[in-house]
PLY file of the C-alpha trace (Angstrom):
ply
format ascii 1.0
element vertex 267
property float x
property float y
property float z
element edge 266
property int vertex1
property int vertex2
end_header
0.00 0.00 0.00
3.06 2.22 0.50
4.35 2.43 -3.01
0.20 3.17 -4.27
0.73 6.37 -1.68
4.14 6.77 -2.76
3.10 6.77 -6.81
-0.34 9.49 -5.63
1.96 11.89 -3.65
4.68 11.62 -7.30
2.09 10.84 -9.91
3.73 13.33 -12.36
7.08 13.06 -11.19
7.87 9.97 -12.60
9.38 9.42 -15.78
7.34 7.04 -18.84
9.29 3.44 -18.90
9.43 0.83 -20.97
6.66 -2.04 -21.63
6.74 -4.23 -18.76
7.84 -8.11 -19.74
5.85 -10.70 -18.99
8.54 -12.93 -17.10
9.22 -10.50 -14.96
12.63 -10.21 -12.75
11.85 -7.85 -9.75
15.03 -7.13 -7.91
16.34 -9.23 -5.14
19.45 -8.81 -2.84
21.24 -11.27 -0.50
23.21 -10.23 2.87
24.92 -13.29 4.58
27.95 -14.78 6.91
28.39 -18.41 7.78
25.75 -19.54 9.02
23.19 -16.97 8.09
21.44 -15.65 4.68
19.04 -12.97 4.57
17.13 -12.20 1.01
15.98 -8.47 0.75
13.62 -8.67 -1.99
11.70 -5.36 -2.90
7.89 -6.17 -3.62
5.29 -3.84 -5.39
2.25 -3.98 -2.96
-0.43 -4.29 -5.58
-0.35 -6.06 -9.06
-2.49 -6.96 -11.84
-1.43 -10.41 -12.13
-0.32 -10.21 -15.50
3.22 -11.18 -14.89
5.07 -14.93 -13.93
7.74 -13.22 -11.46
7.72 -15.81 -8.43
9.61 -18.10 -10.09
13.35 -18.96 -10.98
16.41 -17.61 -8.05
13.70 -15.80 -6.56
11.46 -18.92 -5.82
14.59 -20.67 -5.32
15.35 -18.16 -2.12
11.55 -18.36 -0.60
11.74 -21.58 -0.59
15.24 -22.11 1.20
14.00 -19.85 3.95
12.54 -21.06 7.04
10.53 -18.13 7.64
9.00 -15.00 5.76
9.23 -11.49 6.79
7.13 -8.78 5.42
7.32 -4.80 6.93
3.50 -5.55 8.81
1.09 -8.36 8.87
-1.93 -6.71 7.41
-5.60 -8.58 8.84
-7.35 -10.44 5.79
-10.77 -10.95 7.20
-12.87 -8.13 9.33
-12.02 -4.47 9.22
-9.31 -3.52 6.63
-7.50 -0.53 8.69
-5.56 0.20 5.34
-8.37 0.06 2.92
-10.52 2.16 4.57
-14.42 2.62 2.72
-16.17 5.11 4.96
-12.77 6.95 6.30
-14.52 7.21 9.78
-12.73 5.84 12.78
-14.63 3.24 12.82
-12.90 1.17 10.63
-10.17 1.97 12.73
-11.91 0.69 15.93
-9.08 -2.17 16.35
-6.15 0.01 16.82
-7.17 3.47 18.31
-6.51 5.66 16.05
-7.85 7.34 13.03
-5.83 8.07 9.55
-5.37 11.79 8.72
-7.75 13.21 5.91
-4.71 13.65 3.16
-3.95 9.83 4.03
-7.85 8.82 3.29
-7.95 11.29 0.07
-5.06 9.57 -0.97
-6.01 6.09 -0.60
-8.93 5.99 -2.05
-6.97 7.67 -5.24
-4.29 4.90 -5.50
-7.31 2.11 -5.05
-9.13 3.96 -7.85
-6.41 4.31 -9.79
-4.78 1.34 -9.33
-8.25 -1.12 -9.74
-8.52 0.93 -13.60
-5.86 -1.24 -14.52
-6.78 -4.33 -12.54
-3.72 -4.08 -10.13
-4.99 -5.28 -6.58
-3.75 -5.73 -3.10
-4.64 -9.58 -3.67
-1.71 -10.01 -6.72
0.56 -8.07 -4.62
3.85 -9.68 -4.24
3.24 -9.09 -0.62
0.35 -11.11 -0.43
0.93 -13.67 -2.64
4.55 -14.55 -1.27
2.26 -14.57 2.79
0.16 -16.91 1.08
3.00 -18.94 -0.07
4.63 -19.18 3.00
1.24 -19.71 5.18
0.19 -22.90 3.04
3.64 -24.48 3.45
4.06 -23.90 7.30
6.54 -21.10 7.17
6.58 -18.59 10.32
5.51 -15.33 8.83
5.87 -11.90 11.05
6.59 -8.18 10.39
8.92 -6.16 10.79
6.30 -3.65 12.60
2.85 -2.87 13.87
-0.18 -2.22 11.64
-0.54 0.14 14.51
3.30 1.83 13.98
2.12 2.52 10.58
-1.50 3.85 10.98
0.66 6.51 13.82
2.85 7.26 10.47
0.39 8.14 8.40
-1.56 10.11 10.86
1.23 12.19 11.40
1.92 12.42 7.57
2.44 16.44 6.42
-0.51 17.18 4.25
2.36 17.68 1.54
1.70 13.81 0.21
-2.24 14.27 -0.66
-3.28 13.76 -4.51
-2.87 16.74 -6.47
-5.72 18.83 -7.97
-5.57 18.87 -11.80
-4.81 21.95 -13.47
-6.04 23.18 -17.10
-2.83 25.50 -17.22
-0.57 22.34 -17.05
-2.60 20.31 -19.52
-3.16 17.58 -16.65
-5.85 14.69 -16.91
-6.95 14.96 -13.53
-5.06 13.36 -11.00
-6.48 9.84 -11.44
-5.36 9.64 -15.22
-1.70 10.76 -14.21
-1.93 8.17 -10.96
-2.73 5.29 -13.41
-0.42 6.01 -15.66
2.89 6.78 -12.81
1.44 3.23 -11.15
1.43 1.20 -14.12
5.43 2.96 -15.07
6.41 1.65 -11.72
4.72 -1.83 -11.58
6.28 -2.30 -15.33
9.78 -1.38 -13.61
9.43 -2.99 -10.68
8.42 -6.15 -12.96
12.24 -5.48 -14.86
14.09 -5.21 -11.57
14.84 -1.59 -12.62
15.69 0.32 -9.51
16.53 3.66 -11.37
12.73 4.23 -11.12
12.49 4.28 -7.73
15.41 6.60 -7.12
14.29 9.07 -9.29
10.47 8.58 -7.42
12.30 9.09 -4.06
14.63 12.21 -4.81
11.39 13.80 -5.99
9.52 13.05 -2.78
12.43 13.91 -0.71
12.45 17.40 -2.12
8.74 17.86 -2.26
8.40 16.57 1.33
11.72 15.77 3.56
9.42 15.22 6.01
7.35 12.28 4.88
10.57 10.88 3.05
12.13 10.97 6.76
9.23 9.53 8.09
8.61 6.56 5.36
12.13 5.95 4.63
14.67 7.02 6.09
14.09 6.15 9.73
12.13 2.89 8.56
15.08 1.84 7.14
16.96 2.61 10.23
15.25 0.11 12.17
14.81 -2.44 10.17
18.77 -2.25 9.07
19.19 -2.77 13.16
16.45 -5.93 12.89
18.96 -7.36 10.23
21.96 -6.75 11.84
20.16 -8.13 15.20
18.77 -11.80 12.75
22.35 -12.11 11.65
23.09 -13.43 14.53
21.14 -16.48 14.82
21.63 -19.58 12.34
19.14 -19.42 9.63
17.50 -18.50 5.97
15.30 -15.83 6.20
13.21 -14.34 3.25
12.04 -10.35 4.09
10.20 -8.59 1.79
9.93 -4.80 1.55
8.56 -2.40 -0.67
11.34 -1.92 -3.54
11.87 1.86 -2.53
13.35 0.89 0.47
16.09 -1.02 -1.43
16.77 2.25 -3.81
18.74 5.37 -3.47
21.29 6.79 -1.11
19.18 6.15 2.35
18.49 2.51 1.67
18.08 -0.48 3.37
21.20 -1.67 1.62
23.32 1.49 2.48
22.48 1.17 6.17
23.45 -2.22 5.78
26.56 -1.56 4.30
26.94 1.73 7.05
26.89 -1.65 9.89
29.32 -3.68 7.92
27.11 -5.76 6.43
27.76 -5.54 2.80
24.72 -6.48 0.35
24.97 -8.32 -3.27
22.60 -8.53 -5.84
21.14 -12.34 -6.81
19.09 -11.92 -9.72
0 1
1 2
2 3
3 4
4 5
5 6
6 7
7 8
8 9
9 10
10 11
11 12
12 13
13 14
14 15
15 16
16 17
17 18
18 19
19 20
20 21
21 22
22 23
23 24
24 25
25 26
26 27
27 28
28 29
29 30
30 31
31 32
32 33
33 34
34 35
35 36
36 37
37 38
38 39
39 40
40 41
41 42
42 43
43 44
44 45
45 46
46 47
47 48
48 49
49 50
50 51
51 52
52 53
53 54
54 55
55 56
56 57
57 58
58 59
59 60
60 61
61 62
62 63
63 64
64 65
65 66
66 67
67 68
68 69
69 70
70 71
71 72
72 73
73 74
74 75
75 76
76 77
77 78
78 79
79 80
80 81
81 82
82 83
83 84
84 85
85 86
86 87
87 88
88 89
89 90
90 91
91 92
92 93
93 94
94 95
95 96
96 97
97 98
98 99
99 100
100 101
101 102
102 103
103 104
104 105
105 106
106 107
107 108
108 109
109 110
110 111
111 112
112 113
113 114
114 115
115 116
116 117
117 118
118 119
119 120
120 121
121 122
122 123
123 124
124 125
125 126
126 127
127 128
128 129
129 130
130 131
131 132
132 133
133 134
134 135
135 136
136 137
137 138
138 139
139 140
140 141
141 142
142 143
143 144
144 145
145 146
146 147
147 148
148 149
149 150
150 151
151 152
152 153
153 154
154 155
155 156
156 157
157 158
158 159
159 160
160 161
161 162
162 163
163 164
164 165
165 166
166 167
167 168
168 169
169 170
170 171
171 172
172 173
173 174
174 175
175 176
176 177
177 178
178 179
179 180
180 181
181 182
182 183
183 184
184 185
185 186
186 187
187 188
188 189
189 190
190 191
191 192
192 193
193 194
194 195
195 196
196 197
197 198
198 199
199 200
200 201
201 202
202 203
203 204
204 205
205 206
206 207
207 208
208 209
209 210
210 211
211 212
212 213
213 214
214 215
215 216
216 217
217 218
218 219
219 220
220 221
221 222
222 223
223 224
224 225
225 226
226 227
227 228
228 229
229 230
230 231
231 232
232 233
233 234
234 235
235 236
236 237
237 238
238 239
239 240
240 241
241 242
242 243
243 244
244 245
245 246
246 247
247 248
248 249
249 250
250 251
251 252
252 253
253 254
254 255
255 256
256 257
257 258
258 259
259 260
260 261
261 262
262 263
263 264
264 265
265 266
C-alpha cells in the first residue's frame, strides 16, 4: 500500500518506462555470513497479475528460507484498517486511532487508480509470497505494527495528498496521471529496474523531507538494526519490503553496508 501512496503523492514526477515483460525479474538482494542468509527482496504492494515473477532464483530463495518477513502483517478478514471505505474511525476501531484526511484522500486515489488497470492488493507480491509461505508452514511476522504505521500516516504532512488537476498544465486529472505513474512503476518494478524508484524518491524527498524521513529514512533505520540483530542467529530468512526501500542513497542496503554488512545482488 506504501508504493500506491508513494506513486499518488509523485504521480507526475515519474518518468514514462518501458513495456513491462511478462517474465518479470523484480530485484532481489542477498546479505549473509556463515551460518546466516538474509534475502531483501523489494515487492510492489499491488499487481495486476499479468506477470510470472515468483519463479526462478527468486522462488529458489523463498523456498530455502525457514521463515518469511514482510514490513507488517496486514488482517485479511474483518475491518481492513488500510483500505478504509467510509474513512470514519470506525474502521479503525481495532487500533485506536484514526488516519489523517490527506492519508484517506489519498487512498482511495491509488485504489481507484490502481483497480482501472486491474492491479490489486490480492496479486501483490506481498500477499501472494504470505500466502506462499502460510500454506507451506513457514513462520511469517513483520517487521512492525499495523498500529506503527497507521501513527505514520496520521502524522503524515498534508504535503503527500493527490494533487488537484490543473487546465494550465494540460493535466488529466489526477487519477489519469496516478494510473499512468502506477502502471510505469509496476512495469519497472516487474524489470528489476531500480533507477525508477530513485528518481520517485529524490522527488519526494524534495517535495516533502518530512514524509521521506518519516517513510524511509528512519524505517530503514530500524529495520537495518532488525537485520543486523537476525544475523546473529543460524538461519534462511526471506524479508520482503517495498522496492523503494532497497533504492537510493538512504536505503536499506546502504544502512546495511553503514553496519558492515555488505549487500549483493542475486538476480
Amino acid at each position: 500500500m506504501i508504493n500506491l501512496l508513494l506513486a499518488a503523492s509523485m504521480s507526475a514526477a515519474i518518468p514514462a518506462v518501458a513495456p513491462e515483460p511478462v517474465d518479470a525479474r523484480p530485484a532481489m538482494f542477498m546479505v549473509r555470513d556463515q551460518d546466516t542468509t538474509i534475502y531483501l527482496f523489494g515487492t510492489f504492494h499491488a499487481l495486476d497479475g499479468q506477470s510470472d515473477w515468483f519463479n526462478g532464483d527468486l522462488r529458489d530463495a523463498f523456498e530455502s528460507s525457514q521463515e518469511l518477513v514482510l514490513e507488517t502483517i496486514v488482517p485479511e478478514h474483518g475491518p481492513q484498517p488500510l483500505l478504509p471505505a467510509s474513512g470514519t474511525r470506525q474502521s479503525f476501531a481495532s487500533y485506536s486511532v484514526a488516519p489523517s484526511a490527506s492519508f484517506l484522500a489519498t487512498t482511495r486515489l491509488a485504489l481507484s487508480a490502481g483497480q482501472s488497470r486491474g492491479m490489486s492488493v490480492g496479486n501483490g507480491a506481498d500477499m501472494v509470497l504470505r500466502h506462499a509461505a502460510e500454506s507451506e508452514g513457514k513462520d511469517v511476522e513483520g517487521l512492525e505494527t499495523l498500529e506503527l504505521q497507521l501513527r505514520m500516516f496520521d502524522r503524515m504532512p498534508s504535503a503527500v495528498a493527490p494533487r488537484p488537476a490543473s487546465a494550465s498544465t494540460g493535466s488529466a486529472g489526477p487519477v489519469a496521471d496516478l494510473t499512468n505513474a502506477m502502471s510505469d512503476m509496476q512495469s519497472a518494478w516487474k524489470r528489476g529496474d531500480q533507477s525508477v524508484f530513485v528518481h520517485m524518491l529524490d522527488q519526494l524527498r524534495q517535495a516533502s523531507p518530512d514524509t521521506y524521513r518519516m517513510m524511509f529514512t528512519e524505517r530503514n533505520e530500524r529495520w537495518a538494526d532488525w537485520v543486523r540483530a537476525r544475523m546473529q542467529a543460524p538461519g534462511t530468512v526471506f524479508v520482503a519490503v517495498g522496492a523503494g526501500h532497497l533504492a537510493g542513497p538512504d536505503s536499506l542496503l546502504v544502512r546495511l553496508a553503514e553496519r558492515g554488512i555488505p549487500s549483493q545482488r542475486v538476480n
